[in-house]
Every structure is written in structure tokens, then in C-alpha cells.
C-alpha positions as semicolon CSV with decimal commas, in nm:
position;residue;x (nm);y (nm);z (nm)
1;X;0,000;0,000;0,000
2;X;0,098;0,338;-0,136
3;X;0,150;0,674;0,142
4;X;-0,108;0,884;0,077
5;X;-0,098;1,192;-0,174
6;X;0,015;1,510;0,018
7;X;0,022;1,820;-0,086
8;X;0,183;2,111;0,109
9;X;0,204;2,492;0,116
10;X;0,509;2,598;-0,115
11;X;0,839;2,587;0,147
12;X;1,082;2,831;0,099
13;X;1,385;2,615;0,182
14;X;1,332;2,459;-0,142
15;X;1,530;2,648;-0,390
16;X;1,836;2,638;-0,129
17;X;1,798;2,225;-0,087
18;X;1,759;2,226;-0,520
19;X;2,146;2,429;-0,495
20;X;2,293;2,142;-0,255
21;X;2,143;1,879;-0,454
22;X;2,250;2,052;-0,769
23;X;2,590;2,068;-0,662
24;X;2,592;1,685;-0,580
25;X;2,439;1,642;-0,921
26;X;2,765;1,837;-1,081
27;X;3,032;1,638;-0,969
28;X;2,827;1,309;-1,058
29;X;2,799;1,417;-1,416
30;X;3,150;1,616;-1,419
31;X;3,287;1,598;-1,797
32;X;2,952;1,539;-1,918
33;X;2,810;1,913;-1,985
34;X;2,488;1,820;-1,823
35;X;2,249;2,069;-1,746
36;X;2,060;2,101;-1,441
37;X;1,702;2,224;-1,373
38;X;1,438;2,223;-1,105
39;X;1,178;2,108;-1,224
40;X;0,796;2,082;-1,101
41;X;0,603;2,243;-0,851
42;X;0,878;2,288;-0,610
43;X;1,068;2,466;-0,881
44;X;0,792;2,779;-0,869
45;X;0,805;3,009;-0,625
46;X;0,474;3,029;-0,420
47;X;0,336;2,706;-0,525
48;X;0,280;2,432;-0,305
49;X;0,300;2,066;-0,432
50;X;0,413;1,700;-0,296
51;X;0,771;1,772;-0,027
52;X;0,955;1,629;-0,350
53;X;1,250;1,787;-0,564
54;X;1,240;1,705;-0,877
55;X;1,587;1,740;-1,053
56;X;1,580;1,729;-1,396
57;X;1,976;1,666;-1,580
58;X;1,947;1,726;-1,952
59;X;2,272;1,533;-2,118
60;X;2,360;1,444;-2,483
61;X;2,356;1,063;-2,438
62;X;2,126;0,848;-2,231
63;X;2,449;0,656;-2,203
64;X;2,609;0,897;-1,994
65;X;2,344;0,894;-1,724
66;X;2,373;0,463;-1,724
67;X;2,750;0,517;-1,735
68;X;2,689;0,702;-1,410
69;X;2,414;0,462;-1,230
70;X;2,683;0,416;-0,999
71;X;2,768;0,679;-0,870
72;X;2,444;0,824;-0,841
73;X;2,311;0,513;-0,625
74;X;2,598;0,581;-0,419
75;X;2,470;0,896;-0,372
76;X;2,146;0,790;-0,270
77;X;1,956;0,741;-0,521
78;X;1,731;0,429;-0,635
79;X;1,711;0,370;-1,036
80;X;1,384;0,272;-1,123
81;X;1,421;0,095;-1,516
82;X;1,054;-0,032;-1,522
83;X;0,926;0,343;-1,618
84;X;1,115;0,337;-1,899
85;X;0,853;0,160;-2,088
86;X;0,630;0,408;-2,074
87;X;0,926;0,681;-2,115
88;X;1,178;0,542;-2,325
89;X;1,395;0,842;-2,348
90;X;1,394;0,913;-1,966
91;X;1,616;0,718;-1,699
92;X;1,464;0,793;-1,408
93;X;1,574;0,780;-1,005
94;X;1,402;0,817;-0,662
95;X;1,593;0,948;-0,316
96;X;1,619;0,794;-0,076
97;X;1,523;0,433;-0,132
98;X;1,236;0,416;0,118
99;X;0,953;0,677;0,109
100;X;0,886;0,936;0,225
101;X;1,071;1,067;-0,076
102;X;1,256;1,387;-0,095
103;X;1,385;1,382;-0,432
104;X;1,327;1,255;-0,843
105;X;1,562;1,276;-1,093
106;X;1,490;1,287;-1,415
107;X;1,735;1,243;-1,629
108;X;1,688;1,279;-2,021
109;X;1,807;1,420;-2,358
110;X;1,929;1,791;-2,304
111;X;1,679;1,963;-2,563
112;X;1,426;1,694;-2,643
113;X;1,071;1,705;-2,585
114;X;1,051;1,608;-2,226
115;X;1,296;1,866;-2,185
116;X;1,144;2,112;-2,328
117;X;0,770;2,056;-2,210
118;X;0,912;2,072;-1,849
119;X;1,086;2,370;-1,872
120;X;0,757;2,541;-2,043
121;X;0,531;2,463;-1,758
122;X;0,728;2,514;-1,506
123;X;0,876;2,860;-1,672
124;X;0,471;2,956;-1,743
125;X;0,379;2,868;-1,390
126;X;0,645;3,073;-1,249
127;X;0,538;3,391;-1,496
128;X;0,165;3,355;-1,380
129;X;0,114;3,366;-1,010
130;X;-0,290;3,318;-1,093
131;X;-0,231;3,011;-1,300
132;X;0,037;2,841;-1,034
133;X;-0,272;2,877;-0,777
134;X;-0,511;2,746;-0,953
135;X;-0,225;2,428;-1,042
136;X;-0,223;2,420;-0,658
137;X;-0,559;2,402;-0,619
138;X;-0,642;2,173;-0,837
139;X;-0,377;1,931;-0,678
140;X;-0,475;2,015;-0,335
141;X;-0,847;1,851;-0,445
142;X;-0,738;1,570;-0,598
143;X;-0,470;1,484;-0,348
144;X;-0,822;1,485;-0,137
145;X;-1,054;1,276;-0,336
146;X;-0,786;1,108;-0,498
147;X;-0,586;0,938;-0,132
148;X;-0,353;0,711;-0,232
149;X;-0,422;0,678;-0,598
150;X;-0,130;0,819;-0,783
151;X;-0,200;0,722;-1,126
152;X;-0,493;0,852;-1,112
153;X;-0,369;1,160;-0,982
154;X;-0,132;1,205;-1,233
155;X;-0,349;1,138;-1,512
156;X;-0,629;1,377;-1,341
157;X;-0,333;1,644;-1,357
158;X;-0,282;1,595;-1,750
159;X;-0,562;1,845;-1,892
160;X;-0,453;2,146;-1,760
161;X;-0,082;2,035;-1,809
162;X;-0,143;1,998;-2,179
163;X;-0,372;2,295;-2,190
164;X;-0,067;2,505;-2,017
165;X;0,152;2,341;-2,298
166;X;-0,071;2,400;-2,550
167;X;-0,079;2,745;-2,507
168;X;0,355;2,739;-2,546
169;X;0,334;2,555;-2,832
170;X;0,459;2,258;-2,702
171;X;0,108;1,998;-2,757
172;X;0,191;1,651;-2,688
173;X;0,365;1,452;-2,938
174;X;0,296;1,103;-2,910
């Protein structure tokens, strides 16, 4: 059985614990010219969301993240392959190994599309203190009705995600 959804009031200790992690992050991927991004709600100023940072690490090669699997479990992290049916081009990685969570790593290709989409919500969320409320609100309800559900969650976050997209230019592509 699954923790239940929570979502909190945005923290302002956030951006500071995305700069340690970031640093981490760096010297993991050293000689790699990754870039690194917060990503998500915890990446907007003023919006609350899950307690979870996700990092995203844009790199040329997919093969430069597995090169570094590693490392970055030594660091903390848990890889998690069996998303990567669903998301092919992401390799993805949960801190620490038992919940509650406090980070998710996304790692993918620097420029592609689930680079870009991220970046466009979370840079339109950040330019539109009305919109990142209602985001909150919305996950505040579903967190509610939703409990422990988190596909369902997800997928009952999806609409206004692509409409938020949408409006960047950045529709879905699959």
C-alpha cells in the first residue's frame, strides 16, 4: 500500500535544498556538460506541491546517465528501469530508497521534448502567479478525493498540463 498523496504549502527552503542537490548532481555528471534544472512544482516560487524535488539533468547521451548509475546510487539514489517503458527516453531515479521521498531525478536528452515541455510549464507557472494557484488548487483537491491513488492523480493532472503546454506551443507529441 501506497503513502497517501500530500500536498503542502510551497516551502521556501526549497530552492536552497535544489542548490545542494544541484551541486551533488555536478560532480556526478562532471565531464559530461549536463544541465541542471528544477523542475515541477517545487521549482515555482509560491506554489505548493508533494515535499519532492524534482531534478531534472538534460545530457547528450542516455548513455552517460547509465555510465553514471553508480555513482548516483551511491549517492542515494534508487534507479527505477521499469518506467522506462512508458518513457523510453527518460532514466529515471528516486531518493532515498524508502519513502517518504525527498527527491526525483529525471534524467533525459538535453533539448528533447521532455525537456522542453518541463521547462515550459514550469517557466509559465512561475510567470503567472494566478495560473500556479489554480495548479495548486487543483492538486490540493485531488490529493483529497484522490488518497492514495497516484495514477490517477497524475493522469487527473494531465488536462490542464497539456492545456498550459498548449498554449507554449509545445502539444503533446505522441
Amino acid at each position: 500500500m501506497t503513502d497517501p498523496i500530500v500536498i503542502v504549502p510551497y516551502d521556501s527552503r526549497w530552492p536552497q535544498a535544489y542548490e545542494e542537490e544541484r551541486r551533488r548532481l555536478a560532480q556526478v555528471f562532471e565531464g559530461t556538460a549536463a544541465v541542471i534544472e528544477h523542475v515541477g512544482s517545487t521549482a515555482v516560487p509560491g506554489l505548493g506541491g508533494k515535499p519532492i524535488l524534482d531534478v531534472m539533468v538534460g545530457v547528450a547521451s542516455l548513455a552517460r546517465v547509465e555510465a553514471r548509475i553508480p555513482a548516483l546510487e551511491e549517492s542515494g539514489y534508487e534507479y527505477v528501469p521499469e518506467y522506462e517503458a512508458e518513457l523510453p527516453g527518460r532514466r529515471y531515479f528516486r531518493k532515498p530508497r524508502r519513502r517518504p521521498r525527498t527527491h526525483h531525478l529525471h534524467c533525459v536528452r538535453l533539448g528533447g521534448a521532455f525537456w522542453l515541455r518541463q521547462l515550459a510549464f514550469r517557466d509559465r507557472l512561475r510567470a503567472d502567479a494566478e495560473r500556479a494557484r489554480a495548479y495548486f488548487e487543483l492538486k490540493h483537491r485531488l490529493a483529497s478525493s484522490l488518497g492514495r491513488d497516484r495514477r490517477a492523480y497524475t493522469d487527473a493532472k494531465s488536462p490542464f498540463i497539456e492545456s498550459v503546454l498548449a498554449e507554449a506551443g509545445l502539444g503533446r507529441t505522441d
